[in-house]
N, C-alpha and C positions, 0 to 999 in steps of 0.2 A: 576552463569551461567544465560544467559540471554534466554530465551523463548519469542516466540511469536507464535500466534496461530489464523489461519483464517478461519474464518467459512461465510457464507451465502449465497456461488457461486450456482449453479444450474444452469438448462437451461430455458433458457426465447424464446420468441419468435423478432419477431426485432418490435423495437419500446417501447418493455415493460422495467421495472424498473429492480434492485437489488442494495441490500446493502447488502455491506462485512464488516465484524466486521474483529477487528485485537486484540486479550488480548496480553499484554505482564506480563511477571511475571519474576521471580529471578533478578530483578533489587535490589538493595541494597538498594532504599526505593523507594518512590513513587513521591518522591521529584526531585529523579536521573531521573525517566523516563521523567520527563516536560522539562528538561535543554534540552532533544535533539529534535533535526529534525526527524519526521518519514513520510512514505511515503507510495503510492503504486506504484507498477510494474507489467507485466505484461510478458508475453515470448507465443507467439504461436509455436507451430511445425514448426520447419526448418528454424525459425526467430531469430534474436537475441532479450535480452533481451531488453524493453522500458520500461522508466520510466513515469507515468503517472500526478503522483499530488506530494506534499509534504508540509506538514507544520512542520515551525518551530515553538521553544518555547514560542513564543510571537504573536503565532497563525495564522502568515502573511503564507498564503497560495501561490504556484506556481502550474500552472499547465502543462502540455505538449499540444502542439496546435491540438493535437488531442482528448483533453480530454474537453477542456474550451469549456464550458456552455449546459456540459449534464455531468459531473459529478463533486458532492461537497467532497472534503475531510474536515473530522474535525476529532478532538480528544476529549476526557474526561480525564484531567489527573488525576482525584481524581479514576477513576476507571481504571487505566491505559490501557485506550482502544483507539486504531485509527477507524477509519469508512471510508468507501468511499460510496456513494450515485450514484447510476449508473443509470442514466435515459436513455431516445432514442437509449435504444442500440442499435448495428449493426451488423449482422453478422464478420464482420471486430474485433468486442471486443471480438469472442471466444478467448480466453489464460485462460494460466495459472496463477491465477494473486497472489501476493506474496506481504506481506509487509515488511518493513524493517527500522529500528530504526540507527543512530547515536550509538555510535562513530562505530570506529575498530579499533579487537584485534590489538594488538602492534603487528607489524611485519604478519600482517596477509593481507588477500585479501579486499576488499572493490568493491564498486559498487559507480562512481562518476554521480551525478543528479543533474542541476541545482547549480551546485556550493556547495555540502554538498556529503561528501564521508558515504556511510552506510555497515556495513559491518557486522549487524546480520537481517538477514533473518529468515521468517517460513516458512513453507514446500508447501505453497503455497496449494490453492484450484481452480477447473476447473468453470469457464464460460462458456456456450457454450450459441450463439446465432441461433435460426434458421431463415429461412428465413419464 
């Protein structure tokens, strides 16, 4: 069973920082988590969801044009952890922001970003920026 789990959303004000951690666990070893692409997402109220950053296993990073050059994603694979680095935020970055790892289950749903289908998710943590 695949887990992930995010932590470090909170409320900022606009213009100030956050960093989201993403642990992933029950991956079959530590080795399986680096072969895939992970990423972040984000869903506000009444929005559909967007995809924000992603890197794959060879660490080449994408972003979404709303994201490039105020937030960095990276990962740790020996600690199997993603991060996103959220600088200048904006009131616009309140969501709900959620990460999500490569592959999906056989016959299951999926999330396509950037050309790479994700299809385990965590339960997502809240951002809120104010003005």
């Amino acid at each position: 069973q695949v887990q992930l789990v995010e932590s470090g959303g909170g409320s900022v004000q606009s213009g100030g920082s956050l960093r989201l951690s993403c642990a992933a666990s029950g991956y079959w070893s530590h080795i399986g988590y680096s072969q895939y692409a992970v990423g972040w997402f984000r869903q506000a109220p009444g929005k559909e969801r967007e995809g924000i950053a992603l890197i794959d296993s060879l660490g080449v990073t994408k972003y979404a044009e709303s994201a490039k050059g105020r937030f960095t994603i990276s990962r740790d694979n020996a600690k199997m952890s993603l991060y996103l680095q959220m600088d200048s935020l904006k009131p616009d970055d309140t969501a709900m922001y959620h990460c999500a790892s490569e592959p999906y289950p056989s016959g299951g749903d999926y999330y396509e970003f950037l050309g790479r289908r994700f299809g385990y998710w965590g339960q997502g943590i809240q951002v809120t920026v104010s003005v």
